[in-house]
N, C-alpha and C positions, 0 to 999 in steps of 0.2 A: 521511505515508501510513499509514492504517491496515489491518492484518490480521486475518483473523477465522480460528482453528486449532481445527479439529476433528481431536480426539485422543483417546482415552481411555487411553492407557500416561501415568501420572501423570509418571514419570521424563523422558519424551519429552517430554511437554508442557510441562514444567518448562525444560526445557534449550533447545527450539527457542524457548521466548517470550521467556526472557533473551535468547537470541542475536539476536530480531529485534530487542528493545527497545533492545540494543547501538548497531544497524544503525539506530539512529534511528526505526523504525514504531513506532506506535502499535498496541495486540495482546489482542484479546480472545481468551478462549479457550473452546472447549465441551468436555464429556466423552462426549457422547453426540450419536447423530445428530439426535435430536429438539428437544435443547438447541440443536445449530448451527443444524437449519434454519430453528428461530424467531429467532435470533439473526441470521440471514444474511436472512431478510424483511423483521423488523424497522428494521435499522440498516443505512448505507452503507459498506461494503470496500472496498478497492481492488485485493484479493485476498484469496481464500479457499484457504488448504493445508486436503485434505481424503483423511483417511484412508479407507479402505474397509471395515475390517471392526470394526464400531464397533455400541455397544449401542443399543435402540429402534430403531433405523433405521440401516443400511447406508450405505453413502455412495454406492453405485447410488441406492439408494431418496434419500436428500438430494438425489443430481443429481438426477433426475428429479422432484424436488418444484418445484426450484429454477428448473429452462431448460422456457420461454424466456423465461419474465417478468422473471429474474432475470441483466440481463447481465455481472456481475460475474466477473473472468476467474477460473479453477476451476484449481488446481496438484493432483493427485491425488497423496499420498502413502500407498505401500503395499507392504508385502512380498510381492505378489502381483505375480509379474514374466511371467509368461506373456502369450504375443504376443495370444491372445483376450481376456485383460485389459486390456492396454492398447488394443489396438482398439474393444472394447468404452467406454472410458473415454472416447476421444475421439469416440466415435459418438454416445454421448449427452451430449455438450456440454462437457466438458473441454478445460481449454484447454493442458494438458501434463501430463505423466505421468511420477512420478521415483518408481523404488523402493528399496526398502530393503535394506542399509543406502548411504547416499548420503553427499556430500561436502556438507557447510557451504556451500563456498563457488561449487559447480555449484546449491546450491538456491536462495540468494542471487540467482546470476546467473540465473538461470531468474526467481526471483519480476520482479526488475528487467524484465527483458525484458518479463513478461506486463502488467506496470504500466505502461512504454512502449506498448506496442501497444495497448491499451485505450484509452491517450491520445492515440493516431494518430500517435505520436511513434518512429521505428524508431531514430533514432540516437542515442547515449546523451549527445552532448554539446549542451547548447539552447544557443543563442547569443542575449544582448540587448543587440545592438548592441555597444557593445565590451567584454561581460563574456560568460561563458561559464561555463554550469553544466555539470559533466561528472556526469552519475548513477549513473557507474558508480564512480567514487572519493569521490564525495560534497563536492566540493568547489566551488567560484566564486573565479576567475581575471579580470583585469584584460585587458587589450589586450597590456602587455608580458609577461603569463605568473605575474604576481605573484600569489598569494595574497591571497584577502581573508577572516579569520578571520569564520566564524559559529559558533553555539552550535547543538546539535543540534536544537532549534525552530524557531531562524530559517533553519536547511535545508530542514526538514522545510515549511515555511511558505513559503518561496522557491520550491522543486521544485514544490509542490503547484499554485502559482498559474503556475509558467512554465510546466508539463504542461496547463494548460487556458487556454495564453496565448490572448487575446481574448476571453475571457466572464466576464462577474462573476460572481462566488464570494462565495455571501453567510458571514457570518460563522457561523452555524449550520452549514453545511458545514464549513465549515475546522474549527468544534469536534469534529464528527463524523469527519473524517480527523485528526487530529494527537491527538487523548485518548483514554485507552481509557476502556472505560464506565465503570471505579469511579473514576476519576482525578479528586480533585477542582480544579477551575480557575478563575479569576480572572476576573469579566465584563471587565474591560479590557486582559486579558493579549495580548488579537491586538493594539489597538491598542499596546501597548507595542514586539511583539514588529516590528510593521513601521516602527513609528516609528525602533527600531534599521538595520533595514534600509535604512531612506532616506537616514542617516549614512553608511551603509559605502558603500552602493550610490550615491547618488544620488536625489534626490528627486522623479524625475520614472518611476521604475521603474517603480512601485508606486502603480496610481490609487484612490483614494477615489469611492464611486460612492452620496452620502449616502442613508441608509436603505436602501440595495442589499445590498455590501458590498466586496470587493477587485478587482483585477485588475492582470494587467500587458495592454497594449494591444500 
């Protein structure tokens, strides 16, 4: 999953990108509003954290550039706690609202949620057939509850396609959610990375759809 953080407290921006990159997202980042919201046109998110009082352009003014063409779920992050602020946020198209200062691991859960829901997905655990992806521990479990070890790619890579289970997902997407923009990557690195998956998982998981690109069915 990747994130797009529009921030401009260098400090802040520093610390939330380590902690998503921890959490396994892929994480661009802006300093200004003008930055994000070519950045957020540009390229596909899967969420956007978005400050409010940010240079060039406010993060009212970024929403508002942004909805309704832009349906990318919107997390507003801001020291501005007042009940007109946050009303206002979700009025014009915010898809939640956390301010500052906040807990790590309520913004965590909050981003998860808004990533589920955009994927039409509300419970945190997919289930395919007898393995089970929980998205909220980040794990994949067997039918007797076992553990089955992945590397934080082929999570990222697993989740991605079982959150859009039944439509192909060409590989130009999957580069565009699991790399951040400078990150440079391997033209054969998906196929590596699912070729592992089909060992752990099983080889009927994960379909090859040629010149398309992935799916689970």
């Amino acid at each position: 999953m990747k994130l797009l953080l529009i921030e401009d407290d260098p400090l802040l921006q520093h610390s939330l990108a380590t902690t998503f990159r921890e959490e396994n997202y892929a994480v661009d980042t802006a300093s200004d509003g003008l930055e994000g919201l070519e950045k957020a046109q540009d390229h596909e998110y899967d969420a956007i954290i978005l400050d409010i009082m940010l240079p060039r352009l406010d993060g009212w003014q970024v929403l508002a550039r942004l909805r309704p063409a832009c349906r990318t779920p919107v997390l507003m992050l801001t020291a501005r706690d007042a009940l007109p602020d946050r009303v206002k946020g979700l009025d014009q198209g915010a898809d939640d609202y956390l301010t500052k200062p906040f807990d790590l691991e309520e913004l965590l859960a909050r981003l998860r949620a808004l990533i589920r829901r955009a994927a039409g997905q509300t419970h945190p655990v997919v289930e395919l057939g007898p393995l089970r992806i929980d998205t909220a521990a980040q794990t994949l479990a067997d039918a007797e509850g076992n553990m089955i070890p992945l590397t934080a790619r082929e999570y990222a890579l697993l989740e991605y396609l079982a959150l859009h289970r039944g439509t192909v997902v060409s590989r130009v997407t999957l580069y565009e959610h699991l790399f951040d923009a400078d990150e440079d990557s391997l033209s054969n690195l998906l196929d590596v990375h699912v070729s592992n998956l089909r060992k752990k998982m099983g080889s009927d998981i994960i379909a090859t759809r040629r010149g398309l690109g992935y799916l689970i069915p």
